[in-house]
PDB file of N, CA, C and O in Angstrom:
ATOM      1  N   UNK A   1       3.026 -17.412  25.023  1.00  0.00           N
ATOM      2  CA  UNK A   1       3.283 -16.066  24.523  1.00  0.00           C
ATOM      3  C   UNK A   1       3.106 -16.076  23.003  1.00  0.00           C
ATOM      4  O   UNK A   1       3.625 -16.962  22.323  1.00  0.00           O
ATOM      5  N   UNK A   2       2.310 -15.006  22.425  1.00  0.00           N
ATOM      6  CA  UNK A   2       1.999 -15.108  20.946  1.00  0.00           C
ATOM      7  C   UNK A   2       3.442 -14.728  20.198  1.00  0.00           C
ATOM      8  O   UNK A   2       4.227 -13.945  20.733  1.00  0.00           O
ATOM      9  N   UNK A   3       3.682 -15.276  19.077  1.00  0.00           N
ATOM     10  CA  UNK A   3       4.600 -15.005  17.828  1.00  0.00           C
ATOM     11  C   UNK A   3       4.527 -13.803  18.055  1.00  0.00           C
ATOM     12  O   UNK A   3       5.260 -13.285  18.897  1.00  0.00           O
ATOM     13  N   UNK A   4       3.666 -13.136  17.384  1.00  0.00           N
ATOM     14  CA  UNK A   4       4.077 -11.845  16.941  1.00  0.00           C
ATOM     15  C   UNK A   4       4.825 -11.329  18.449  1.00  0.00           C
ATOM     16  O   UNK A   4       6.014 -11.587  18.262  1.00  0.00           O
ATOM     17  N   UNK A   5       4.733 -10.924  19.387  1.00  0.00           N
ATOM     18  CA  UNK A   5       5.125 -10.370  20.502  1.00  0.00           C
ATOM     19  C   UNK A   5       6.480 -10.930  20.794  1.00  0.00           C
ATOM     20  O   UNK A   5       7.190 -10.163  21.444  1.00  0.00           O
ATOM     21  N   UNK A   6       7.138 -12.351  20.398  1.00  0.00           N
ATOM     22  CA  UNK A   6       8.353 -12.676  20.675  1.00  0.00           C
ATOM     23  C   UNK A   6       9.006 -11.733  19.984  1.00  0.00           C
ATOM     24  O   UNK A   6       9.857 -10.932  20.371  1.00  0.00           O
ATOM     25  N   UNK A   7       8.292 -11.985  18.392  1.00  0.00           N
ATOM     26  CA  UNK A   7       9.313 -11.367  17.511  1.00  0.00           C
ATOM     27  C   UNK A   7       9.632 -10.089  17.275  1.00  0.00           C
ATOM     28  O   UNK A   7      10.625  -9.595  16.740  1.00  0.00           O
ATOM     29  N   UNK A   8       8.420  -9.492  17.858  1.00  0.00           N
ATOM     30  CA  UNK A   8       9.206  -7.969  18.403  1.00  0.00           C
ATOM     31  C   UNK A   8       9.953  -7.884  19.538  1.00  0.00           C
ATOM     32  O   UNK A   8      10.927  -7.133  19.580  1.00  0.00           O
ATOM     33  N   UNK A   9       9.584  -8.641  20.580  1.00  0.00           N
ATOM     34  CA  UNK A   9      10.967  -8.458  21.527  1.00  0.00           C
ATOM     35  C   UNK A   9      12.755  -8.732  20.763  1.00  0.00           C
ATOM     36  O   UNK A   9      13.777  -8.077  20.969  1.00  0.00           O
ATOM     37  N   UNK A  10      12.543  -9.908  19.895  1.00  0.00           N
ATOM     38  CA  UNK A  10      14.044 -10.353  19.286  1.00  0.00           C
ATOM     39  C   UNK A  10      14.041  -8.864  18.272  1.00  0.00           C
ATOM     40  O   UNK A  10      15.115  -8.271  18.361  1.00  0.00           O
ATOM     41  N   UNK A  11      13.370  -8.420  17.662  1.00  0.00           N
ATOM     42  CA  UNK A  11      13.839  -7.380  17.097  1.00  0.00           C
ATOM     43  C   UNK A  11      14.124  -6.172  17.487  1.00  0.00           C
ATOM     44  O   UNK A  11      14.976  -5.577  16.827  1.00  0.00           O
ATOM     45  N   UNK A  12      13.401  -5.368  18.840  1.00  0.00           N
ATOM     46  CA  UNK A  12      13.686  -4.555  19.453  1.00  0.00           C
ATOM     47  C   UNK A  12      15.098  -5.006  20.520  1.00  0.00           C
ATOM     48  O   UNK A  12      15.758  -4.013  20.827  1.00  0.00           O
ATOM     49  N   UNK A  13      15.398  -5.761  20.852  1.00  0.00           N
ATOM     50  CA  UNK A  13      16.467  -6.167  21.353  1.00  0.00           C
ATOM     51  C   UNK A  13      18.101  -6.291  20.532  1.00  0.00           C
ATOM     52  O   UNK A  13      19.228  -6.035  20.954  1.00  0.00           O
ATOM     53  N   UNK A  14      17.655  -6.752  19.323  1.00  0.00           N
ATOM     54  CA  UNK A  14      18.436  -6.381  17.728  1.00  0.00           C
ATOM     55  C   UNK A  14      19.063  -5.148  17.798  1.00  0.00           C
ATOM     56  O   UNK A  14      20.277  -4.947  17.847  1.00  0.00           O
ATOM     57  N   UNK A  15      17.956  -4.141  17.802  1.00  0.00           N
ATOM     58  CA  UNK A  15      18.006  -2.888  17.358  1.00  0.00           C
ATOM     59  C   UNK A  15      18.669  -1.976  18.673  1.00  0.00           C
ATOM     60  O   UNK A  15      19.289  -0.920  18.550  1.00  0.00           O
ATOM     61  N   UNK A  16      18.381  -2.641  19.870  1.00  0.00           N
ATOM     62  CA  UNK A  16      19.406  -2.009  21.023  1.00  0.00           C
ATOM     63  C   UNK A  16      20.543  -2.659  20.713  1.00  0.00           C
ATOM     64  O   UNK A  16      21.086  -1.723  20.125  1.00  0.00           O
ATOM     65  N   UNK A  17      21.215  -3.413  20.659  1.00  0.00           N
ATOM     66  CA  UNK A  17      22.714  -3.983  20.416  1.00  0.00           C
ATOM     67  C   UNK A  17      22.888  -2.885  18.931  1.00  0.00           C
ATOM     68  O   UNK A  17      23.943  -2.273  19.095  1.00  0.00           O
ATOM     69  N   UNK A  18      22.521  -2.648  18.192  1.00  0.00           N
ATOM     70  CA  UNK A  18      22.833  -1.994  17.374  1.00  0.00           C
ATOM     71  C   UNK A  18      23.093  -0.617  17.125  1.00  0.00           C
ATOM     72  O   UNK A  18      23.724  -0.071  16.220  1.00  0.00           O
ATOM     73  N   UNK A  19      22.210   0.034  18.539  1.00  0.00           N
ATOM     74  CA  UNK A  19      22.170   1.782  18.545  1.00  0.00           C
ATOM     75  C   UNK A  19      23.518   1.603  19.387  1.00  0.00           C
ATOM     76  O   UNK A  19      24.403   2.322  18.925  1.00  0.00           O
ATOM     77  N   UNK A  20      24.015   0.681  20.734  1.00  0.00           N
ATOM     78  CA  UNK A  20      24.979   0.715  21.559  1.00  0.00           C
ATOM     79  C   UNK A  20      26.273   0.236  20.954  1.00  0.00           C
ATOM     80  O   UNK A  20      27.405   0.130  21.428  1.00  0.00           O
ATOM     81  N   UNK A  21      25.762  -0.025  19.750  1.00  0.00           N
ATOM     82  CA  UNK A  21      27.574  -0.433  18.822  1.00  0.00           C
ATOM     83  C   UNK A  21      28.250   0.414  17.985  1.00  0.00           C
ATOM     84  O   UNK A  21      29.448   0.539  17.732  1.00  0.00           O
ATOM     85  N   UNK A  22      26.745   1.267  17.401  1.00  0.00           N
ATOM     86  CA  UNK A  22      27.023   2.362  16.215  1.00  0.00           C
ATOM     87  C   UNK A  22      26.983   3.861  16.946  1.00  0.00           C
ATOM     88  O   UNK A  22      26.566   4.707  16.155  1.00  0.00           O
ATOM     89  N   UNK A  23      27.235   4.273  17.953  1.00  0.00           N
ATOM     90  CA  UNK A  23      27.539   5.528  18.639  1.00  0.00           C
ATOM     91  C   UNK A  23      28.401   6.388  18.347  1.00  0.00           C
ATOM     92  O   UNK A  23      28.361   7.522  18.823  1.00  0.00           O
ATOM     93  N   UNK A  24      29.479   5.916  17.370  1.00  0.00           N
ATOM     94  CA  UNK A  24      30.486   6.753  16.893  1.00  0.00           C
ATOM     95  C   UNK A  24      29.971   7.288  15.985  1.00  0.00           C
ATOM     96  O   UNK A  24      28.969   6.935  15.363  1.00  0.00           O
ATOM     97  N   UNK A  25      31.010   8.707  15.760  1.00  0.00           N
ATOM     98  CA  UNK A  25      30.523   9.676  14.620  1.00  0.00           C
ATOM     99  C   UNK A  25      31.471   9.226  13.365  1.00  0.00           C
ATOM    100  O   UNK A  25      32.532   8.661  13.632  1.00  0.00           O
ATOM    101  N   UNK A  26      31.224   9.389  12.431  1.00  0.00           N
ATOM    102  CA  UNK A  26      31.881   8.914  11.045  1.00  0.00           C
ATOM    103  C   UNK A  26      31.466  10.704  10.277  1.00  0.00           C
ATOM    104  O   UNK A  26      30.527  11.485  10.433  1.00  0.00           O
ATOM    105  N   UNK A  27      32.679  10.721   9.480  1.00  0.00           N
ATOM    106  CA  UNK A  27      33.171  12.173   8.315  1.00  0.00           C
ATOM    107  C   UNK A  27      32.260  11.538   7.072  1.00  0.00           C
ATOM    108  O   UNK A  27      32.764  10.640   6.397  1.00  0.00           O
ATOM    109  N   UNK A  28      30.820  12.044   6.755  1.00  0.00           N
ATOM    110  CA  UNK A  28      30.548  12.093   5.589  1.00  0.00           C
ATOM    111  C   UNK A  28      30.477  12.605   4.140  1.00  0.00           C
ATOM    112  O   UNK A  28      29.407  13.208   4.056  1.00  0.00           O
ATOM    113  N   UNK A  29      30.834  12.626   3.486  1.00  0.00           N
ATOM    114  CA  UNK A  29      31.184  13.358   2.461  1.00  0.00           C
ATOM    115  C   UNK A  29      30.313  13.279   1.068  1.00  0.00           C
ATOM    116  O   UNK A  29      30.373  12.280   0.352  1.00  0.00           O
ATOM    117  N   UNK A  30      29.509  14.406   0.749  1.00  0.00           N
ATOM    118  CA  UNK A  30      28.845  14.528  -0.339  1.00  0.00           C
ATOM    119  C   UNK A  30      29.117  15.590  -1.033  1.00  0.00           C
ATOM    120  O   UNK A  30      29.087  16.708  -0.520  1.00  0.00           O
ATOM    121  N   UNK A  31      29.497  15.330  -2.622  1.00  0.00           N
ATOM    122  CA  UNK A  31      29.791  16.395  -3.368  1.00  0.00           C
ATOM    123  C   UNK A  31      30.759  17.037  -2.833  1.00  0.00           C
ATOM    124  O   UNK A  31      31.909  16.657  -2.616  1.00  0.00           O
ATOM    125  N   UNK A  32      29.978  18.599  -2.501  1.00  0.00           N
ATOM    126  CA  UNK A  32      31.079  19.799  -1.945  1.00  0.00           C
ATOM    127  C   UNK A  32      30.733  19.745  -0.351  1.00  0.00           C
ATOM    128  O   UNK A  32      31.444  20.509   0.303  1.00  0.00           O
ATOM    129  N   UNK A  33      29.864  19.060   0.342  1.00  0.00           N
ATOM    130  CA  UNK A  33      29.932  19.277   1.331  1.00  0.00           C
ATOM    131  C   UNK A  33      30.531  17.641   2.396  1.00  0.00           C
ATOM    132  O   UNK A  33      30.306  16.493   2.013  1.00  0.00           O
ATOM    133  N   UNK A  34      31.257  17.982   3.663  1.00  0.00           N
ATOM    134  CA  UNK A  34      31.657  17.319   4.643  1.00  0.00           C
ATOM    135  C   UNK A  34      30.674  17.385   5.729  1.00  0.00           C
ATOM    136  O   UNK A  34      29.910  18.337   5.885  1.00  0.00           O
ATOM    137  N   UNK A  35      30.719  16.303   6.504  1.00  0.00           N
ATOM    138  CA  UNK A  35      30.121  16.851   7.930  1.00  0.00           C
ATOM    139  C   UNK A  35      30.000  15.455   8.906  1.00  0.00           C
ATOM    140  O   UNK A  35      29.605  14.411   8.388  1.00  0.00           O
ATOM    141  N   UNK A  36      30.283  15.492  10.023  1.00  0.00           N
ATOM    142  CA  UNK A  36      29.991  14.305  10.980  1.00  0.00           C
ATOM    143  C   UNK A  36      28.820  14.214  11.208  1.00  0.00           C
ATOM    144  O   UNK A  36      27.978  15.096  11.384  1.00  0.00           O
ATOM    145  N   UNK A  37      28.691  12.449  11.209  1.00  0.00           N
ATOM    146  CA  UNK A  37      26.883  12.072  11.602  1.00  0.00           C
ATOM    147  C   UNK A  37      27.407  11.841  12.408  1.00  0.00           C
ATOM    148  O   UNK A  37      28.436  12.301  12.903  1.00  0.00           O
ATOM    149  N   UNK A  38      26.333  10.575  12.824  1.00  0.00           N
ATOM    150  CA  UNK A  38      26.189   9.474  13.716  1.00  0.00           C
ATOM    151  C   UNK A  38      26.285   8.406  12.960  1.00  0.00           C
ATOM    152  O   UNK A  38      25.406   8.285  12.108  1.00  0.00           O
ATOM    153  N   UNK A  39      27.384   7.308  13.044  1.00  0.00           N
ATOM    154  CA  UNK A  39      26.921   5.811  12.139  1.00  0.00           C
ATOM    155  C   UNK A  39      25.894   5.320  12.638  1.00  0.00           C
ATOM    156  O   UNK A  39      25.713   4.305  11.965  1.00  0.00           O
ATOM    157  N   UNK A  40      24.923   5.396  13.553  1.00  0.00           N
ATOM    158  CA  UNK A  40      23.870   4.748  13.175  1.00  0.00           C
ATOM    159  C   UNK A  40      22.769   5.848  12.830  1.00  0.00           C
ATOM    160  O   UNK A  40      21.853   5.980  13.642  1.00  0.00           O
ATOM    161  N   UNK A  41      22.782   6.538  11.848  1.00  0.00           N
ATOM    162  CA  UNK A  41      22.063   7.444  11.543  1.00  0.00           C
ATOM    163  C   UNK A  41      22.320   6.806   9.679  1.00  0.00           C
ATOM    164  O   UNK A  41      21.402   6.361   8.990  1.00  0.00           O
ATOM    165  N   UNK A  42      23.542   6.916   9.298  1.00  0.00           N
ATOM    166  CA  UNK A  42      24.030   6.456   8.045  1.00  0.00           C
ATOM    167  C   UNK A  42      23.386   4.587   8.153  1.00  0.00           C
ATOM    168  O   UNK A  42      23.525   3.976   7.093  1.00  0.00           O
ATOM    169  N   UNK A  43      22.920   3.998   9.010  1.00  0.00           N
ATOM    170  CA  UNK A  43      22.985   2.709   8.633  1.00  0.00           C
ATOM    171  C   UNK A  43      21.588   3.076   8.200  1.00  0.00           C
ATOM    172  O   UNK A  43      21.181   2.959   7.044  1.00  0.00           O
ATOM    173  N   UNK A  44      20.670   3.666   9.534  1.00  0.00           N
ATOM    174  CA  UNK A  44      19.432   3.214   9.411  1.00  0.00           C
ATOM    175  C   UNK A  44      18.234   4.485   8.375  1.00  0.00           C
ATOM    176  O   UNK A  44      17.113   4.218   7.942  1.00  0.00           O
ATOM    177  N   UNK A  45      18.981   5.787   8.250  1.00  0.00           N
ATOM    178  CA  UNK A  45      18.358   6.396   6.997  1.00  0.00           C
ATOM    179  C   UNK A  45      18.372   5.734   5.891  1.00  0.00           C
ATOM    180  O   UNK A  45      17.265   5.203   5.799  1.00  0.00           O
ATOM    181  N   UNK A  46      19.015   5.469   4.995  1.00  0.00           N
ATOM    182  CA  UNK A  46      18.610   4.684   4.390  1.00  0.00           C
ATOM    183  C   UNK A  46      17.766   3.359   3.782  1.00  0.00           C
ATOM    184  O   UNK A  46      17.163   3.243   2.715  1.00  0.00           O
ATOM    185  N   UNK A  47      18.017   2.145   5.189  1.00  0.00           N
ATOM    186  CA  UNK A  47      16.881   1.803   5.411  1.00  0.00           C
ATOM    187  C   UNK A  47      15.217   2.297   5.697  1.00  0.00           C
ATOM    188  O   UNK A  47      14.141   1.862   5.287  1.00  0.00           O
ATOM    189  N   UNK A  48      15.501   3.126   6.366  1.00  0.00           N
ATOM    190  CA  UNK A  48      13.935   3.791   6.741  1.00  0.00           C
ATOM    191  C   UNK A  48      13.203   4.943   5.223  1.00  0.00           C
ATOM    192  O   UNK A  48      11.990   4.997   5.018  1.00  0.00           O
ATOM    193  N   UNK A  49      14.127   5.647   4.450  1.00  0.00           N
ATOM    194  CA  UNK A  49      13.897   5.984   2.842  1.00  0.00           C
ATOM    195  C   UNK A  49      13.497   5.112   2.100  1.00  0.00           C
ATOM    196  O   UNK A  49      12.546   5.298   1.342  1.00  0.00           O
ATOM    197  N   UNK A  50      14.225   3.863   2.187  1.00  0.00           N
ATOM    198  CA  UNK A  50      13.821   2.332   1.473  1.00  0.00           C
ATOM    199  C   UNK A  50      12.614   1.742   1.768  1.00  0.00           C
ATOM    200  O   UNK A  50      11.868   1.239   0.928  1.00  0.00           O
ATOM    201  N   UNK A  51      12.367   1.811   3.226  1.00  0.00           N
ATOM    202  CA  UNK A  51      10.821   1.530   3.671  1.00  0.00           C
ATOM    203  C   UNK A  51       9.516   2.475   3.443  1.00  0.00           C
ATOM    204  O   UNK A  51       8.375   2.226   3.052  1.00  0.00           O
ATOM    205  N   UNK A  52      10.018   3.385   3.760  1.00  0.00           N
ATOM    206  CA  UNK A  52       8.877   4.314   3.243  1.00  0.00           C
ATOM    207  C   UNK A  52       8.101   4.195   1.326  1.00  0.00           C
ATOM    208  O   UNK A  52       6.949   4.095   0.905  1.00  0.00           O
ATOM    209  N   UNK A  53       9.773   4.296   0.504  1.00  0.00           N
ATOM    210  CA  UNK A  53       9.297   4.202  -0.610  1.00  0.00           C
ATOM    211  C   UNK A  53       8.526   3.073  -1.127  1.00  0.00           C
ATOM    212  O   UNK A  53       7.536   3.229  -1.841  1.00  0.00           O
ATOM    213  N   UNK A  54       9.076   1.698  -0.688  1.00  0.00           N
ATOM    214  CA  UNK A  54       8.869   0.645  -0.897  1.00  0.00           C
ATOM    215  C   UNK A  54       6.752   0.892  -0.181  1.00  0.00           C
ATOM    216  O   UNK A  54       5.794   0.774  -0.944  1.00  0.00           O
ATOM    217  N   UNK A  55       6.626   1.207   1.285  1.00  0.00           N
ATOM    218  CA  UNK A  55       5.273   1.104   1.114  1.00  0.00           C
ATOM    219  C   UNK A  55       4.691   2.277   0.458  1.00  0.00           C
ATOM    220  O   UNK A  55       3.538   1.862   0.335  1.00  0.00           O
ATOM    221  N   UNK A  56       4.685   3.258   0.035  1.00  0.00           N
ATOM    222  CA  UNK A  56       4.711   3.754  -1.013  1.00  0.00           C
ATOM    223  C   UNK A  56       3.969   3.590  -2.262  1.00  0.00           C
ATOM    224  O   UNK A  56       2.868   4.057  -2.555  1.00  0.00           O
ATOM    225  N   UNK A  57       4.948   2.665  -3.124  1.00  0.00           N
ATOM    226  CA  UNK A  57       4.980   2.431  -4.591  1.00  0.00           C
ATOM    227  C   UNK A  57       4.036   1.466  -4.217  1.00  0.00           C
ATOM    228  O   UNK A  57       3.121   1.689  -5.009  1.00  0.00           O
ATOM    229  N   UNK A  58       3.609   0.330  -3.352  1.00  0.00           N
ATOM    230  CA  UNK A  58       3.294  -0.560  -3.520  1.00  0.00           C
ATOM    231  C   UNK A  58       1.633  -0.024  -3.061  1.00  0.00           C
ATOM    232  O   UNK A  58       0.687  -0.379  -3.763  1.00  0.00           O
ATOM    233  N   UNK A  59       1.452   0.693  -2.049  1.00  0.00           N
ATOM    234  CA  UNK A  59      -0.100   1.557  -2.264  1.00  0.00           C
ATOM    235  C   UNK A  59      -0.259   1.693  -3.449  1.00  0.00           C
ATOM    236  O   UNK A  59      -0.933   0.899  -4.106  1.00  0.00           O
ATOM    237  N   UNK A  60       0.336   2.736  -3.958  1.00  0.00           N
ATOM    238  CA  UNK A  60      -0.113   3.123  -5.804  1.00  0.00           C
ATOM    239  C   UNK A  60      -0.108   2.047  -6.061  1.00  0.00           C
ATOM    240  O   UNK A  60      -1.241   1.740  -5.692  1.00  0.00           O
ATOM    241  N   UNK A  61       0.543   0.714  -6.632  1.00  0.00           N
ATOM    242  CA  UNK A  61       0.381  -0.130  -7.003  1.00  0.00           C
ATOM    243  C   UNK A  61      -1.197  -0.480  -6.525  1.00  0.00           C
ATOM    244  O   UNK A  61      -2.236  -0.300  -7.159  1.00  0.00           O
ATOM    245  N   UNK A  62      -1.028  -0.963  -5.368  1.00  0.00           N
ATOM    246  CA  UNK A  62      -2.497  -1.317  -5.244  1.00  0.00           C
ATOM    247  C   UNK A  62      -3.602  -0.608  -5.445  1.00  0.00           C
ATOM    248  O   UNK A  62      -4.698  -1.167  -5.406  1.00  0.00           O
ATOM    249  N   UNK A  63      -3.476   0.805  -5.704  1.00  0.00           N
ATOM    250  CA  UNK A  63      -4.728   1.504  -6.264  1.00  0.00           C
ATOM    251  C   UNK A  63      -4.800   1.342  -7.062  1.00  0.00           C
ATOM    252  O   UNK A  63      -5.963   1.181  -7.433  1.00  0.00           O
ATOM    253  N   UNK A  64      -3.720   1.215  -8.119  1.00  0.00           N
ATOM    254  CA  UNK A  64      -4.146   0.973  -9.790  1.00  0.00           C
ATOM    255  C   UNK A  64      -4.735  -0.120  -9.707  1.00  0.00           C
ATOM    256  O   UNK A  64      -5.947  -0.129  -9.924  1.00  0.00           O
ATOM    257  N   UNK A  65      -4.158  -1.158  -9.422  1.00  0.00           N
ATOM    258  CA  UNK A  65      -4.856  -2.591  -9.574  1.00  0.00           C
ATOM    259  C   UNK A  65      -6.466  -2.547  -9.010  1.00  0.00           C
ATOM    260  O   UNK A  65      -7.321  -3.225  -9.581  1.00  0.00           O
ATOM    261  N   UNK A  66      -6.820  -1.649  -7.781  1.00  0.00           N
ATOM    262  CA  UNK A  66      -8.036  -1.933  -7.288  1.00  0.00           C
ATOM    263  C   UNK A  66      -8.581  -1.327  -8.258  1.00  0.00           C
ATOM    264  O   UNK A  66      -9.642  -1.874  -8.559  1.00  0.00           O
ATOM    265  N   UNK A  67      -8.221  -0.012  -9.191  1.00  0.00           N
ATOM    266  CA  UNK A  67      -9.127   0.504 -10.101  1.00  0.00           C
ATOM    267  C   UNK A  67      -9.142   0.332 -11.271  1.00  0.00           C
ATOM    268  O   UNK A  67      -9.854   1.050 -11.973  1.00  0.00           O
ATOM    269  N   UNK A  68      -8.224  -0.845 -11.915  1.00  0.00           N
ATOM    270  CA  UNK A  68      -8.417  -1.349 -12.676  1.00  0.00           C
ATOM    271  C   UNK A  68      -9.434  -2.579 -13.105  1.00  0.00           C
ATOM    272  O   UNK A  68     -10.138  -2.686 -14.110  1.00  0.00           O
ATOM    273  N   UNK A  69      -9.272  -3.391 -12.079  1.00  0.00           N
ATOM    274  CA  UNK A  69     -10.086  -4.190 -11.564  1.00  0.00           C
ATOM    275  C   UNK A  69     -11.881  -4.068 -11.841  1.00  0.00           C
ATOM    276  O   UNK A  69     -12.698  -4.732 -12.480  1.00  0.00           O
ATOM    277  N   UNK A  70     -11.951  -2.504 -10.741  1.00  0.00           N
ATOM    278  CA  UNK A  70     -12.837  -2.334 -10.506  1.00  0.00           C
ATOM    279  C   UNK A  70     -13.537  -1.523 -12.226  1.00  0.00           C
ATOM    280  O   UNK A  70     -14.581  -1.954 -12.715  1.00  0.00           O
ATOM    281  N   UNK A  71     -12.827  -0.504 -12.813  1.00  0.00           N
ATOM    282  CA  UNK A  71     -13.455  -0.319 -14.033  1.00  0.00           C
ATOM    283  C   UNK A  71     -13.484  -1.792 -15.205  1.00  0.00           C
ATOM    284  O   UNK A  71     -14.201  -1.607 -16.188  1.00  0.00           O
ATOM    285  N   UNK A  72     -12.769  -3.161 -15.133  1.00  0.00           N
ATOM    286  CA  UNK A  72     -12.878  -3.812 -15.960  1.00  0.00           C
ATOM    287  C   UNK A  72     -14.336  -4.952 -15.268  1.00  0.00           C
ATOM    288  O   UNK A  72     -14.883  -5.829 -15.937  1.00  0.00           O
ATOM    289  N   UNK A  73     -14.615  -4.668 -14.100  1.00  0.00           N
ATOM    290  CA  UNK A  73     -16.048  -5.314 -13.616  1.00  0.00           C
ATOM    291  C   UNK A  73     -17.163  -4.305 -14.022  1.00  0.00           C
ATOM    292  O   UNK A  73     -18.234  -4.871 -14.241  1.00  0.00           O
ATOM    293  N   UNK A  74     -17.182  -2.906 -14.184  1.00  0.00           N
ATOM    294  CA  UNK A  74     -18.185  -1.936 -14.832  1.00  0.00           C
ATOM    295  C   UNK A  74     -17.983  -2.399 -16.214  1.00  0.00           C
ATOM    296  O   UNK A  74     -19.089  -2.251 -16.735  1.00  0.00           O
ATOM    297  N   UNK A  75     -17.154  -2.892 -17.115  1.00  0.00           N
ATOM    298  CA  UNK A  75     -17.145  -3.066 -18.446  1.00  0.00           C
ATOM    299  C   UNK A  75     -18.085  -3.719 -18.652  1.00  0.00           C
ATOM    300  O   UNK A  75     -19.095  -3.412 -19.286  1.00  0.00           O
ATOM    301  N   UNK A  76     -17.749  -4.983 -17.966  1.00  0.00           N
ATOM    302  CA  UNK A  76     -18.468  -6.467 -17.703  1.00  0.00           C
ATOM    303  C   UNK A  76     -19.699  -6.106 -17.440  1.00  0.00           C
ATOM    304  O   UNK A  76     -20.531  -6.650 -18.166  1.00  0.00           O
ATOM    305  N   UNK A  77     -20.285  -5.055 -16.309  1.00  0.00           N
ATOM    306  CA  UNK A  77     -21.715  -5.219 -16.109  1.00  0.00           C
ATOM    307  C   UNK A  77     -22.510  -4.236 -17.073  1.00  0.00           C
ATOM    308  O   UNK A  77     -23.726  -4.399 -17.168  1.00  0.00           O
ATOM    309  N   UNK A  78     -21.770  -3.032 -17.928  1.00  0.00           N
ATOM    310  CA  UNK A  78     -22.468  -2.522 -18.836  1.00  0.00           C
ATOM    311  C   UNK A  78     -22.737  -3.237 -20.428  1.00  0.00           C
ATOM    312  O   UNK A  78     -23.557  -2.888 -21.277  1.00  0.00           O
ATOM    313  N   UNK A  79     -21.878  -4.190 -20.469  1.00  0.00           N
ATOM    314  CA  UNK A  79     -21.721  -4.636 -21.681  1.00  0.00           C
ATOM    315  C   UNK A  79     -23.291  -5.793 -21.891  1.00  0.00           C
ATOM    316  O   UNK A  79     -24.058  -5.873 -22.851  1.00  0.00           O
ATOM    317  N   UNK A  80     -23.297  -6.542 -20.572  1.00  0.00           N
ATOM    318  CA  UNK A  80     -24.586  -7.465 -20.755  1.00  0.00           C
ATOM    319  C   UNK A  80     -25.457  -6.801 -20.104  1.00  0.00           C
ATOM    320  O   UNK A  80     -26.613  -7.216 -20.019  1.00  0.00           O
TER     321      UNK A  80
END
């Protein structure tokens, strides 16, 4: 059986022990407003905001770099 495929089974299996533990509602409180979630809504928004941004910043990142790159190889080939 390939790696990758274990290790999504151990992680999707993770993530069921985790939706069947966090089922309770928890009182959240921001600013002026109250309201009941879900604790596993509070665990894993945040994580999933964190992931998004994170791939994100790191695209832009890699566009600058590819177009930096790429205008400092046009320097190079107009210059000689």
């Amino acid at each position: 059986m390939p790696v990758k495929k274990v290790a999504i089974g151990v992680v999707l299996f993770i993530l069921i022990i985790i939706i069947l533990q966090n089922l309770t509602v928890v009182d959240v409180k921001f600013l002026f407003w109250a309201f009941g979630i879900n604790l596993l809504l509070v665990i894993l928004l945040p994580f999933l905001i964190g992931a998004v941004m994170g791939w994100f910043f790191r695209s832009l990142y890699e566009n600058r770099s590819k177009d930096s790159k790429k205008e400092v190889s046009e320097r190079s080939q107009t210059t000689t």
